[in-house]
C-alpha positions as CSV (number, residue, x, y, z in Angstrom):
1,X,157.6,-15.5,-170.8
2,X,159.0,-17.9,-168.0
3,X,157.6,-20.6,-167.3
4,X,156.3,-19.6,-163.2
5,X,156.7,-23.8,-162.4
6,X,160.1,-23.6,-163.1
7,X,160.5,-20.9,-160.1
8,X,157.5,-21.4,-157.8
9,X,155.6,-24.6,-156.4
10,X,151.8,-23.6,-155.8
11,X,150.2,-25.3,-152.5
12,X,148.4,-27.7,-154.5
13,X,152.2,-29.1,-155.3
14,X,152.7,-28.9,-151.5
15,X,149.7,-31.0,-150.7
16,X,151.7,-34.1,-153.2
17,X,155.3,-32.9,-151.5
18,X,154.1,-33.0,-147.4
19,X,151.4,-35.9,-148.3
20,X,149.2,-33.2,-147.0
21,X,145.6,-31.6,-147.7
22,X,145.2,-28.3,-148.7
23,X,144.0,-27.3,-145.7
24,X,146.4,-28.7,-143.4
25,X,149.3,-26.7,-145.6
26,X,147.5,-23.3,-145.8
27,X,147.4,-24.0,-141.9
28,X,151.1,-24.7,-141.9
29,X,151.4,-21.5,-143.9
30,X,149.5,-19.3,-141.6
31,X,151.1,-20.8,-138.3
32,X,154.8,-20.7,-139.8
33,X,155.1,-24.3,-140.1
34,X,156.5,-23.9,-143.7
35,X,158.5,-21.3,-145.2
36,X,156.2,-17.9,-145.9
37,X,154.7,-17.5,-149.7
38,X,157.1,-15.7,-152.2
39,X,154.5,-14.3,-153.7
40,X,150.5,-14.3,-154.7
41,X,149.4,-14.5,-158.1
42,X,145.1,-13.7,-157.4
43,X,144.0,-16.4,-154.8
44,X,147.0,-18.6,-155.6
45,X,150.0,-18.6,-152.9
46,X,153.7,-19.4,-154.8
47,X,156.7,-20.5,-152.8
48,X,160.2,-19.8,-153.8
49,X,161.0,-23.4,-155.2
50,X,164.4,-23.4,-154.1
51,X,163.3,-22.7,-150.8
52,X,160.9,-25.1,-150.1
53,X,163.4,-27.5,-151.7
54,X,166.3,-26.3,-149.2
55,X,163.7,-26.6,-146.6
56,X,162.1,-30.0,-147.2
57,X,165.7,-31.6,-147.5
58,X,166.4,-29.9,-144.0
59,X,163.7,-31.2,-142.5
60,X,163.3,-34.4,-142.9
61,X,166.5,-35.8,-143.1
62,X,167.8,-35.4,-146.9
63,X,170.6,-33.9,-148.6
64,X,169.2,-32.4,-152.5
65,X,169.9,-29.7,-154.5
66,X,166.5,-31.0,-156.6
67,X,162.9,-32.4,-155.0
68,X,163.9,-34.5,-157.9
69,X,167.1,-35.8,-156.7
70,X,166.5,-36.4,-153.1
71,X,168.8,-38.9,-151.5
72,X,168.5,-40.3,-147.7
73,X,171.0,-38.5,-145.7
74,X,170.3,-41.5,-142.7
75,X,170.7,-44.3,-144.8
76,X,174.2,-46.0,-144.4
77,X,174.6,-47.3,-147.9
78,X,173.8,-43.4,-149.0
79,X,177.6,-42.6,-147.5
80,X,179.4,-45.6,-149.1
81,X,177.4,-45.9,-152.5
82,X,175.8,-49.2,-151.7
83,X,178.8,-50.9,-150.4
């Protein structure tokens, strides 16, 4: 079995990402303010975690390929490695 984390962030792990409640992000879900759910497990929304990776980079100003490895697209050092 895979493990779903691996593939799909759950709005609770959206709350920690936006610095958000879980009110304000099922709000931003049903007014289009985040990407749509992949997919719904019961009660529980799942978003693609590529996507809201891709997303949350676009948005507020970061180039990643990883929440994990999120680097400053604005920041000047960013460009020449600290020089």
């Amino acid at each position: 079995m895979h493990d779903l984390k691996e593939h799909f962030i759950d709005a609770v792990e959206l709350t920690r990402l936006l610095n958000r409640s879980l009110t304000t992000v099922h709000f931003y879900r049903k007014t289009g303010k985040i990407p749509a759910p992949t997919a719904k497990l019961n009660t529980v929304f799942l978003w693609d975690r590529k996507e809201i990776e891709h997303w949350y980079a676009e948005n507020n100003g970061y180039y990643a390929l990883e929440l994990d490895d999120i680097e400053p697209a604005n920041d000047p050092c960013f460009y020449c490695e600290g020089v």
